[in-house]
N, C-alpha and C positions, 0 to 999 in steps of 0.2 A: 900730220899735215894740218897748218894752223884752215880753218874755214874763211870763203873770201867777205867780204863785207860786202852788204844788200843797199840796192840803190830805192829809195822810194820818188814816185815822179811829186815835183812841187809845183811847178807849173810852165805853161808854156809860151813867149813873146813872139808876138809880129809887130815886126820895127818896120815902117816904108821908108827908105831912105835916096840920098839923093845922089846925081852921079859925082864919081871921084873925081875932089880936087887932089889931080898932079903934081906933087910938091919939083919932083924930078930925082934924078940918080945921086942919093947921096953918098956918103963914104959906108952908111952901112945898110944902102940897097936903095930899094926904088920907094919913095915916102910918099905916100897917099893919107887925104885924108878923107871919106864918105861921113858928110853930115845926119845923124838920126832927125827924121824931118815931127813924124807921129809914129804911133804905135799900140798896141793891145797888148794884155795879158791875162790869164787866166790859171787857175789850179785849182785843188781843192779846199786849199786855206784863204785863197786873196785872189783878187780878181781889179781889174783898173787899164791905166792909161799908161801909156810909153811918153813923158812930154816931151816938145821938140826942144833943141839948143844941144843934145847928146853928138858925138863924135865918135868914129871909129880912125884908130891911127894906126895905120897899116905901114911895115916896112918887106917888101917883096925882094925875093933873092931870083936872081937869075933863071933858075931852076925853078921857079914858081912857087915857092915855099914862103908862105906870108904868116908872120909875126906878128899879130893883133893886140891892140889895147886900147880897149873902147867903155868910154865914159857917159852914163845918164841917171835919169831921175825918172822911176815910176812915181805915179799918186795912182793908190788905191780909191777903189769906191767909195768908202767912206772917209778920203782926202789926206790919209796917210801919205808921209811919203821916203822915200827907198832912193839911195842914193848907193849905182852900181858901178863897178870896176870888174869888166868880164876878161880877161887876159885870154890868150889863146894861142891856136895856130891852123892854117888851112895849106894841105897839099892834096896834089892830086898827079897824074902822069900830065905832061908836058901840054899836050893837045886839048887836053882838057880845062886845065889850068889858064890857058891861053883863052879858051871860048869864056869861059866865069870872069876872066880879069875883064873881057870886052862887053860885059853884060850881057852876052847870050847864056838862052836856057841849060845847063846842064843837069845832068841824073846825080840827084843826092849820093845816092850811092857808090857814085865815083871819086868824091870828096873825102877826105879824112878833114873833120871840122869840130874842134874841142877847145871845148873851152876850160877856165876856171874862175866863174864869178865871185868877187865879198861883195858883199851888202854893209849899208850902216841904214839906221834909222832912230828916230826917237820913241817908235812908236810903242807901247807898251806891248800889246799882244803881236808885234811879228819880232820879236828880241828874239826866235827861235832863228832867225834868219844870219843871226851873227854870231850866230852858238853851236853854227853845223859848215861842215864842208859841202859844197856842192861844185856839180861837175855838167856842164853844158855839151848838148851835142846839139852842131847847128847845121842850118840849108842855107843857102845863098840863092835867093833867084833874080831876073834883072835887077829890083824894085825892092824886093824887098830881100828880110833877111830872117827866118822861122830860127828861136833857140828853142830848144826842149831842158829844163833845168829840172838835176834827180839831186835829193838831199843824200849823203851818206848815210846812212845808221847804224 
């Protein structure tokens, strides 16, 4: 039996973001889009800022099953900067899914919320960032939005 692969944490984002512009029902579900307004981040390699102008483009199904792909730029503390493509998905049971889409608070724990970030950047010391898989598990609370990102090894 092959051994599974170990996840190491790299670090963790708080995005505040702002309420959903309603695109409406399109032909392939319900299109939103939540503006990333600011943000933080931290690990133990890098640490910085979440800048605003970022986007989340959500297409939601019926059933509450929303389709993610969302676009920003960290800059690091010392003015690096990381340009991110977090792809994903979030569901949850019906009722639940309903309270989170309306910005009320729900239990993380009821969520299924994964991601799969690339990064690019110029910078010389984080080039490990584009030289590994990583894999996002996030929270959604009104306001804001916690990703916790683990590199594969």
């Amino acid at each position: 039996m092959p051994s599974s692969p170990e996840l190491a944490f790299a670090f963790e984002l708080r995005a505040e973001v702002g309420p959903p512009l309603e695109i409406g029902q399109t032909v392939n579900g319900l299109r939103r889009i939540v503006s990333i307004l600011a943000g933080t981040f931290e690990g133990p390699d890098l640490k910085g800022r979440v800048l605003p102008g970022g986007a989340d483009w959500q297409v939601i199904q019926p059933d509450g099953f929303s389709a993610l792909d969302t676009r920003y730029t960290l800059e690091t503390d010392g003015g690096e900067l990381i340009y991110v493509q977090n792809r994903g998905i979030r569901h949850a049971a019906p009722d639940v899914m309903n309270r989170l889409l309306a910005g009320q608070p729900v239990d993380p724990a009821q969520v299924y919320f994964r991601t799969v970030p690339t990064f690019e950047t110029a910078a010389p010391r984080l080039q490990w960032l584009m030289r590994s898989v990583f894999l996002g598990t996030g929270e959604r609370q009104p306001s804001l939005v916690v990703i916790r990102f683990f590199r594969l090894v």
